[in-house]
N, C-alpha and C positions, 0 to 999 in steps of 0.2 A: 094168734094161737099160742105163740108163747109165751104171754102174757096171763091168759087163762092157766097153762100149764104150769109155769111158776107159782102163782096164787095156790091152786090144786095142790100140787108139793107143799109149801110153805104152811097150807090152813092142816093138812092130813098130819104135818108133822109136827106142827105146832098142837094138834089135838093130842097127840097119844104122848103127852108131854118129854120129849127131847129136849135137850137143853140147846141155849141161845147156836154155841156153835152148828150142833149135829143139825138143828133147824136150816142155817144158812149154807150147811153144806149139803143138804138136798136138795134144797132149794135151786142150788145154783149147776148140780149134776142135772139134772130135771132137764133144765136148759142148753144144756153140753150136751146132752143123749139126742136130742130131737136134732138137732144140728146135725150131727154125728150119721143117723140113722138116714136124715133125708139126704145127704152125701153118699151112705153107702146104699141106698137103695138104685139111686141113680146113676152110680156107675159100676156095681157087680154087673158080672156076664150073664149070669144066669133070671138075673131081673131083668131091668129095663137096657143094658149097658150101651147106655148115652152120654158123652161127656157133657153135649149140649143139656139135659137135664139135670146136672151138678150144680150149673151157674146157680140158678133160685137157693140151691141149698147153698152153698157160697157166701150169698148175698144175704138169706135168714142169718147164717152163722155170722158174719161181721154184726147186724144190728141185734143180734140176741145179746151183744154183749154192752149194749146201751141199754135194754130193757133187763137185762138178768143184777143190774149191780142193786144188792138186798140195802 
């Protein structure tokens, strides 16, 4: 998933021509927010408020950061 999501970023913002940095730093927000999101979904109160469903997000966020380097 965050693989396709990166790419997605990367091709949308390399289409409407941004330049080399403003490309890599969407790129790599892209990858920060999914992270980000499937940690806060999983432990607000008024979602799911599961510690146990954090780990997965956890565990995406450490390898997002093997797959996110541009």
């Amino acid at each position: 998933m965050n693989i396709v999501a990166i790419t997605l970023g990367f091709a949308i913002a390399t289409l409407t021509g941004l330049g080399e940095k403003r490309v890599t730093a969407i790129t790599v927000e892209v990858g920060i927010q999914n992270r980000t999101l499937a940690i806060a979904i999983a432990s607000t109160p008024t979602l799911l408020n599961s510690p146990t469903m954090t780990i997965p997000g956890a565990i995406y966020g450490l390898l997002m950061f093997v797959t996110d380097i541009p």
